[in-house]
N, C-alpha and C positions, 0 to 999 in steps of 0.2 A: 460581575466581571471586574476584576484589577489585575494589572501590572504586576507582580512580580518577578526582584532579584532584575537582571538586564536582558534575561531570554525567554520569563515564562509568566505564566496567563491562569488565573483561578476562573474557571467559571459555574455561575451559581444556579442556572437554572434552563442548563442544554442536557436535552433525555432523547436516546437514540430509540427512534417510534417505529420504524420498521426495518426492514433490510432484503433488496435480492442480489441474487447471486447466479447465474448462467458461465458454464465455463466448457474447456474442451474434452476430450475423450482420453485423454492420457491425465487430465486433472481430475475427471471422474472416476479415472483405475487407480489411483493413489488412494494414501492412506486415510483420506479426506474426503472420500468423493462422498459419501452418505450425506454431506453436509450441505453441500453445494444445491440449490433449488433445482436447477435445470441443467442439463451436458446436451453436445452434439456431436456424433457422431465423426461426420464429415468435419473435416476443419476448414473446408469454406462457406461451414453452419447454412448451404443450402443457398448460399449465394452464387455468385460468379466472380468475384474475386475476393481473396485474403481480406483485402480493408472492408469491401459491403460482409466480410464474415463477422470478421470484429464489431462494425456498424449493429450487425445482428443481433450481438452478444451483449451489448451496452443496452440497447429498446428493450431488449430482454429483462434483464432488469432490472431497468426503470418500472417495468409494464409490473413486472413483479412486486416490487416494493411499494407500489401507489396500491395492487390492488388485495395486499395484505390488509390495508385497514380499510378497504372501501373509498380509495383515493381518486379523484381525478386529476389530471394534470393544473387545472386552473383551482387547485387549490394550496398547489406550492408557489411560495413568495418569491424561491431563484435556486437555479442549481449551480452549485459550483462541481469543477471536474475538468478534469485531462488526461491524454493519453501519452507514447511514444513515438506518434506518428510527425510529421512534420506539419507545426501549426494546427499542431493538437487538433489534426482534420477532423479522425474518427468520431469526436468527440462534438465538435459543429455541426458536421452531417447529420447526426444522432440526432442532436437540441432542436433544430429547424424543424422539425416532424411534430413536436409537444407544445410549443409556443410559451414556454416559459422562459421570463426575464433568465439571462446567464451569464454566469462569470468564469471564461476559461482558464484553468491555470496549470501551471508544465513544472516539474520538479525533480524529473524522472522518475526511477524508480519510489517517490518518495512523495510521490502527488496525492496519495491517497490520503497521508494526515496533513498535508499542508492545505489539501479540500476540506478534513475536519476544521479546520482548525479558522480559515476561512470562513465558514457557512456558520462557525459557532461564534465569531466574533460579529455577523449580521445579524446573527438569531436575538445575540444578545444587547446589540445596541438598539435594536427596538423595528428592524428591518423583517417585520412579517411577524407569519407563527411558524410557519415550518419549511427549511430548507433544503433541498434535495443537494445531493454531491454524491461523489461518484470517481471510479478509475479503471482503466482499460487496459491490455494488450493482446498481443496474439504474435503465437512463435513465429509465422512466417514474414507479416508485415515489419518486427523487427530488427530481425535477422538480413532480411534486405536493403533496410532504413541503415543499419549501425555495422552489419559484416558484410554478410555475400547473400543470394538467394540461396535458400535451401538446396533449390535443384541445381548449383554449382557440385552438391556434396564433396565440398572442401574437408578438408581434414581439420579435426578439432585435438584443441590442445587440453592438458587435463584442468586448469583454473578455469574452464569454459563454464559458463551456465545456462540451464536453458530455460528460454523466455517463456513465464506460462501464457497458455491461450484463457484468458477467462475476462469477466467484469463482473462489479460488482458495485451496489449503488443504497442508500441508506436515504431516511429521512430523519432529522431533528429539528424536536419539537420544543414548544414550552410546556407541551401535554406532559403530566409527571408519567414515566413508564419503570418497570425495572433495570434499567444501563442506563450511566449518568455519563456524562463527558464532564472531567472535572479539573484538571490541570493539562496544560499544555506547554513545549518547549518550542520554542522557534529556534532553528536551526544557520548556523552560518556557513559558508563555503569555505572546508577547507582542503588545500592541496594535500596529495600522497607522491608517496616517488615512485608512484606505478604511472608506466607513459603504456603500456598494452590491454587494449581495450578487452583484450580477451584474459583479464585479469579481475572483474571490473570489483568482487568481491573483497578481496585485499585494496584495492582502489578507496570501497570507502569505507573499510575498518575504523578510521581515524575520525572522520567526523558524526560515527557511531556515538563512540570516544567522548569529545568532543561534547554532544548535544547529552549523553548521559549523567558527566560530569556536570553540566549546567544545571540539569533536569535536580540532579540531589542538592545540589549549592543552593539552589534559590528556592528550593522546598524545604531547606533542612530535611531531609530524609535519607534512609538507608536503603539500601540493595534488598535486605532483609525485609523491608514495609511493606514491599510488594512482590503478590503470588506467584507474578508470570512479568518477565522482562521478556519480548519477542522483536529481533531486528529484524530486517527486510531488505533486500534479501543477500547479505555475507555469505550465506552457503560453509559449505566445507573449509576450503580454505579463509578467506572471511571473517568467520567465528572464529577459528582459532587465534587468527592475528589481532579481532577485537578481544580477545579475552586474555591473551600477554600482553597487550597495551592495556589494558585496567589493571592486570598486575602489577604492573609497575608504576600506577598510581594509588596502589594497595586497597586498590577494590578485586573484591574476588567473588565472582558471583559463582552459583552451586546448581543447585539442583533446578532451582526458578529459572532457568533463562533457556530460548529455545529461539532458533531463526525461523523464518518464514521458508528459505526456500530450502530445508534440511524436513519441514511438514509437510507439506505441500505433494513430495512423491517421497517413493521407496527408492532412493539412491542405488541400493542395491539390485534391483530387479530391474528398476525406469532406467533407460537410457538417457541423462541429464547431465550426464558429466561432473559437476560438484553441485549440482543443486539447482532448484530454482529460483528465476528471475522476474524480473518484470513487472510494470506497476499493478499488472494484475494479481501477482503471486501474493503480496499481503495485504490486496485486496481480499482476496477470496480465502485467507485464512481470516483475517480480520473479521469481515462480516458473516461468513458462515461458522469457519468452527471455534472462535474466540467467541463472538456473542451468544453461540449455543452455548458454551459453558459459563459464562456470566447471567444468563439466563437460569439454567438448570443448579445455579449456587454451588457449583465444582471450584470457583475460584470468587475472589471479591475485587482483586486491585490488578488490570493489566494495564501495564506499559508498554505499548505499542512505538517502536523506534523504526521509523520505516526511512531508507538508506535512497539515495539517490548520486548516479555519478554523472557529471554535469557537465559530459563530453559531446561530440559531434564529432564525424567521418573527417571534416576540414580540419580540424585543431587535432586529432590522433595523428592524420599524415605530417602534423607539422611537426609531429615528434615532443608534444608538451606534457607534461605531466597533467596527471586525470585531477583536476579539484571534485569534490564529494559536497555533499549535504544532508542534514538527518534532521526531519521534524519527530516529535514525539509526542504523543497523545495519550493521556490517561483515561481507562474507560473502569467504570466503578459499577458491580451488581446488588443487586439486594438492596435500594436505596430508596424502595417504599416499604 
């Protein structure tokens, strides 16, 4: 593991050793669902409320991912991971059940690789053998936390996206497997001149931007090097605005780049509005259908840019513009 350039991280000997995946019923009818481990039906996954649903969907799998290799809990050194919820509850509630050492962490949309990214710098300074992380959401616990309850059925505007219901959760090891974790960017906060939370894709186009730009400056590398660029989640509108802001720093990406929440459902059929959301949405492409194809050697080099807008209900009403954040995480196949 070293330091490179001012934002980014080589590491030498982190291999992603398992992965589950549990998500909801509208993530299961999409384009993706074959990939996903487990689906629920009910979107209160058989609970009694939204958040014990989500709770659900995180045990899930965890339960999953430990018992793909024959795992038990007291054999992971610490989870990192978080959710959307306030003080990253879901995510507490969850860990208190397993008794494993944990370190919560919140980034919004974008906790999924700043938990990579996290768990691969413990993995690597000599904290254990293998580290569980992890990220959650669920449409309705969102949507109540950051808009209205669903059952207001407010009217939505068309930059809306919608929050996926799923988790999904990984182990990394020093065990060599096929998917390496090999470079990583850290990401900084920066602002947009979007203040409408029901924007939030345009919101963090820029620190997309931003953390991509980094990502090639401190690697020396090109757009071209890598198979799959995938952000999380820009959606519709989003994409478009991150792809004329790389224009116009004459980067031009092509046929490689693809968002998380444009995968996730069929825009056209799903009712999503511009796409999905949420820190589960590139979760649940990340570790089910991104690692099925760096497994199956469809691809060798993904850059996973997962986006995060770094607002609360308090600071929208105060009328302030939305600051953004984007970790990025390089995952490499075929590497034994």
């Amino acid at each position: 593991m070293k330091k490179v350039g001012k934002n980014s991280i080589i590491f030498d000997d982190v291999y992603l050793l398992s992965t589950g995946t549990c998500c909801g019923y509208k993530e299961h009818l999409g384009p993706l669902g074959f990939y996903f481990d487990k689906y629920y039906k009910d979107p209160y996954c058989d609970e009694k409320s939204f958040e014990q649903g989500e709770i659900k969907l995180l045990k899930d799998a965890i339960k999953i991912a430990l018992a793909k290799v024959s795992y038990s809990p007291n054999m992971i050194d610490c989870y990192v991971g978080g959710d959307l919820n306030n003080q990253i509850a879901v995510t507490s509630y969850t860990l208190k059940d397993f008794n494993i050492p944990y370190l919560g962490v919140y980034s919004a949309c974008s906790t999924l690789t700043e938990s990579i990214i996290v768990a691969s710098l413990l993995l690597s300074s000599g904290f254990g053998e293998n580290i569980l992380f992890g990220s959650s959401s669920h449409n309705e616990t969102s949507e109540r936390q950051f808009r209205n309850p669903t059952e207001y059925g407010g009217q939505k505007s068309n930059t809306l996206t919608s929050t996926a219901t799923g988790a999904g959760c990984g182990i990394l090891s020093k065990k060599v497997t096929d998917v390496k974790v090999t470079k990583a960017t850290i990401g900084v906060p920066v602002e947009s001149p979007i203040k409408d939370a029901s924007d939030m894709g345009r919101a963090m186009a820029p620190a997309a931007v931003d953390t991509l730009r980094h990502f090639l400056d401190d690697f020396k590398m090109d757009v071209d090097d890598l198979d799959l660029i995938v952000t999380g989640d820009l959606s519709a509108y989003g994409s478009i605005s991150f792809l004329k802001i790389l224009n116009g720093f004459g980067i031009n990406l092509k046929d490689n780049y693809r968002d998380s929440g444009l995968l996730l459902y069929d825009t056209k059929k799903q009712n999503v509005y511009a796409g999905g959301s949420g820190a589960g949405c590139v979760t649940l492409v990340t570790l089910g259908y991104l690692n099925k194809l760096l497994l199956e050697g469809k691809i060798k080099k993904v850059l996973i840019i997962a986006t995060g807008a770094l607002l609360n209900p308090i600071m929208v009403a105060q009328k302030l513009n939305i600051p953004s954040i984007a970790h990025a995480v390089m995952l490499e196949g075929g590497v034994r």
